[in-house]
N, C-alpha and C positions, 0 to 999 in steps of 0.2 A: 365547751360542753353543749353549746347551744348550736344546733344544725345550719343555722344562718352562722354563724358567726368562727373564724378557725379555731380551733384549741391551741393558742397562744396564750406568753405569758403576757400582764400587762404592761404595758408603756412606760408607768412610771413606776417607784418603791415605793413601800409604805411604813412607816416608821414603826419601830419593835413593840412600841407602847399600844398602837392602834391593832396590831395581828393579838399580842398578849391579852389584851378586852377584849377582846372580837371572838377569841378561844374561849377566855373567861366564861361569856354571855351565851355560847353555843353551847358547852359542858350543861352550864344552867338549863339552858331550854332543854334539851336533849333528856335530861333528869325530870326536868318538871314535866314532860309527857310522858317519857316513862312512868313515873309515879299518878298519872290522872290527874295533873293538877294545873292544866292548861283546858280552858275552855273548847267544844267541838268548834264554836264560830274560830277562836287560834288557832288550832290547830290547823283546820282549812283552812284559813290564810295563807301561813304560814307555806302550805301544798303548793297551792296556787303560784306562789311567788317564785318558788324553788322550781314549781313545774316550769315557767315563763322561761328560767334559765337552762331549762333540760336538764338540772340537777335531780331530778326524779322523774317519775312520769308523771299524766296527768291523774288525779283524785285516788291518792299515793295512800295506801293502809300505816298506821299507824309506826308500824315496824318500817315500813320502808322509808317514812318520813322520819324517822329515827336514823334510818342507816347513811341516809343522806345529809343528815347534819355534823352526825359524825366520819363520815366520810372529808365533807367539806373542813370541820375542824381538823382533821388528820391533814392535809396539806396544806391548813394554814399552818399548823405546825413544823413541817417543810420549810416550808418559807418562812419563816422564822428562825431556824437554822437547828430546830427540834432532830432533825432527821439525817442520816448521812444520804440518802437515798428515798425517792420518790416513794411514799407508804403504799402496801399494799390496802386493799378494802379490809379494815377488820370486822367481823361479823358483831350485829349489836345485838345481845340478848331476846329471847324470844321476850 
């Protein structure tokens, strides 16, 4: 996802306990700024970081930092064995 770098997958696996948190924690966030209940300095962070990886763009509005989280939740889910096929984007509430 990141212009430097190929869209491949990683080198190595990751165990089902570490994707099942990793989804867990993303749900969470994804809810808690939905709701206003992440600070603007998190939030931005949060942009910031996901921008660095080309998972959004840069200084990403709210929603789109939303769609990007869940985005990135939806194929860890994938990878997890959640999916028979590659997820489409699903649209995250206005």
């Amino acid at each position: 996802m990141n212009p430097d770098t190929p869209d491949d997958l990683a080198p190595r696996s990751c165990r089902q306990q570490d994707l099942a948190g990793l989804i867990g924690v993303l749900a969470v966030l994804e809810g808690e700024i939905s709701a206003g209940a992440v600070s603007p300095h998190l939030r931005d962070r949060i942009g910031r970081r996901l921008a660095r990886e080309a998972l959004v763009r840069p200084d990403p509005t709210e929603r789109e930092l939303r769609q990007a989280i869940s985005d990135l939740n939806h194929r860890l889910r994938y990878a997890l064995g959640e999916y028979q096929d590659s997820p489409p984007q699903l649209p995250v509430p206005e």
